[in-house]
N, C-alpha and C positions, 0 to 999 in steps of 0.2 A: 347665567351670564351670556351663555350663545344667543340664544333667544332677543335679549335687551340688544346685542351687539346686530344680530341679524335685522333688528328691528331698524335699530341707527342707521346702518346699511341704508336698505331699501327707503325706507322713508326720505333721508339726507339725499338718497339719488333722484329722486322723484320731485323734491325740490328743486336740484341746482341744475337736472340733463335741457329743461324748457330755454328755450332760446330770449335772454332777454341781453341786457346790457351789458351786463360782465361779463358774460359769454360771449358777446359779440366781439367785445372789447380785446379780451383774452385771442379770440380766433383772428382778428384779426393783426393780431402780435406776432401771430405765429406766423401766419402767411407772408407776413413782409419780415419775419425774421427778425424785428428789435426787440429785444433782449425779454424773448419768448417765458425762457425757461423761469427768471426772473420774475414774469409779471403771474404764471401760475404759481408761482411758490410765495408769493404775497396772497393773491385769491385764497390761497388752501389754508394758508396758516392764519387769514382774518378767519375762517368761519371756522376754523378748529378755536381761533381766539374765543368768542362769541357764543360757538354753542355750548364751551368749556361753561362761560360766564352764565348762560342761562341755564344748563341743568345745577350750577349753584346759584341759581335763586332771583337772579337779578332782572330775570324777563318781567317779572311784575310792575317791578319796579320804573324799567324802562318804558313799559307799555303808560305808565302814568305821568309821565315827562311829554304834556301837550305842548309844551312851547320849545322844548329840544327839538323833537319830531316835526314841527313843523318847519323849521327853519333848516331842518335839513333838508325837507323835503320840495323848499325853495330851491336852497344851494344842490340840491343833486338836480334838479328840472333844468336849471340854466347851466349845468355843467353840460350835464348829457346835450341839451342844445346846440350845445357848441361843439361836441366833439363830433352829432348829425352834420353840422352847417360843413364842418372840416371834409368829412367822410362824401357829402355830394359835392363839395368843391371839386373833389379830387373825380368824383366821378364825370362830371362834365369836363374837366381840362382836356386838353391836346391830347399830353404825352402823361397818359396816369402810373401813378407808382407801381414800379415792379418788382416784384420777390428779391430780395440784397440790392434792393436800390440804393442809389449813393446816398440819399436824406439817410439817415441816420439817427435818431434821438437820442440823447445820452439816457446812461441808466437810470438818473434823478429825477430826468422828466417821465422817465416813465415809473419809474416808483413811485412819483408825485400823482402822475395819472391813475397810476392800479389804485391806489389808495383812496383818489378821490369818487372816480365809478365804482368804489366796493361802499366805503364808509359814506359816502353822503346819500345814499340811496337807504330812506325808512325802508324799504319791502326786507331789504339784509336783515336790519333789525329785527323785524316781524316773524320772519321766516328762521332764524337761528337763535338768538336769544329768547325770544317769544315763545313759539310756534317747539320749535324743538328740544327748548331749555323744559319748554312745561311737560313734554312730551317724556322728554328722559329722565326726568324727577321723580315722574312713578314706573318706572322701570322696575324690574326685581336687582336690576344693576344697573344702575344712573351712568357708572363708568365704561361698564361694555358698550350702553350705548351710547354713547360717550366715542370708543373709539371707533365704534362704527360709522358712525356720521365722518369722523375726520376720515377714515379712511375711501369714503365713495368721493370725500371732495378733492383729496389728492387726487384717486384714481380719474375723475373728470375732469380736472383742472392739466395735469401731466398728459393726459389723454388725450384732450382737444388737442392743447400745443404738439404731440406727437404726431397727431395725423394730417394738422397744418404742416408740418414740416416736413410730410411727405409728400402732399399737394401742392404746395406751394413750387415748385423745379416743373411740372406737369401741367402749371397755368400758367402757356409764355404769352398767349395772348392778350397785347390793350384790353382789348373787347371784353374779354373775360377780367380784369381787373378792374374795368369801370363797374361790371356787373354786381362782383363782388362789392365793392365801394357802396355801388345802390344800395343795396338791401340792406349793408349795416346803416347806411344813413337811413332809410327806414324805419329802422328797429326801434337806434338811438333816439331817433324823434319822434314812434309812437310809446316809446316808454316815459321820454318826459315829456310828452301831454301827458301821458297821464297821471304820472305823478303831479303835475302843476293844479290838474282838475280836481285830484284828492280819489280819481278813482283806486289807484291801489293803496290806499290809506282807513283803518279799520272804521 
């Protein structure tokens, strides 16, 4: 059981530590401080959902749903678009947003959001149902590694938002918060080109 669990571990973190969209997403919750803790505790428990569902069985199955998968892979390219275009809005403005800025999001829109950059992004599916359901299926214990993947995604998801929130008081500069703003609108917007393009698509 250590072994499958060890496995889950490392694998699961090798997956989700790469800087893409949800991570960006996630970091950047934390930095500005809207309801941080919240938007990792939905992260963590989609892919404990997900890889639960794939090491029973279901990655197969999903992988064979050409018309779900693509339609997601619509709806996550023009989501994530929109939250780049948002992200260099803010980065060219005047007066860009500061760590406990007054804007505020309620917690629905950003549950609304966590859920939309985790679940309309195929790569999720790929990478936890897919990828790691098939993975931990022939484990000597499906369930160790099982708890392992959950556990490296809590640990990165609680982790990011931890160490935003202690960087976030130590970047009082504009300058550095347009900066910051750049590079997630970056991110956002070469992740859905490429999901648009089909490159991260098997």
């Amino acid at each position: 059981m250590w072994l499958s669990w060890l496995n889950g571990l490392l694998i699961c973190a090798g997956l989700i530590v790469a800087i893409g969209a949800q991570n960006a997403f996630v970091l950047q919750q934390g930095l500005r401080r809207q309801h941080a803790w919240l938007v990792a505790g939905v992260c963590a428990l989609c892919d404990w959902l997900l890889v639960g569902l794939g090491v029973l069985g279901l990655g197969a199955l999903i992988a064979r749903q050409e018309a779900l998968m693509e339609v997601a892979r619509w709806a996550g390219a023009g989501f994530l678009a929109w939250q780049a275009w948002l992200a260099l809005r803010r980065a060219c403005a005047r007066h860009a947003l500061m760590a406990g800025g007054r804007h505020q999001a309620s917690w629905r829109g950003a549950l609304a959001a966590t859920l939309a950059v985790t679940l309309l992004n195929p790569q999720v599916y790929l990478e936890t149902v897919v990828l790691l359901g098939a993975i931990g299926a022939v484990q000597p214990s499906p369930w160790g590694f099982f708890v392992g993947a959950a556990m490296a995604s809590f640990g990165w998801f609680f982790g990011l938002v931890a160490a935003a929130g202690w960087l976030a008081p130590r970047l009082a500069s504009q300058r550095v918060w347009r900066a910051i703003d750049l590079v997630i609108g970056v991110i956002l917007a070469w992740v859905a080109w490429r999901l648009a393009s089909g490159a991260m698509m098997p």
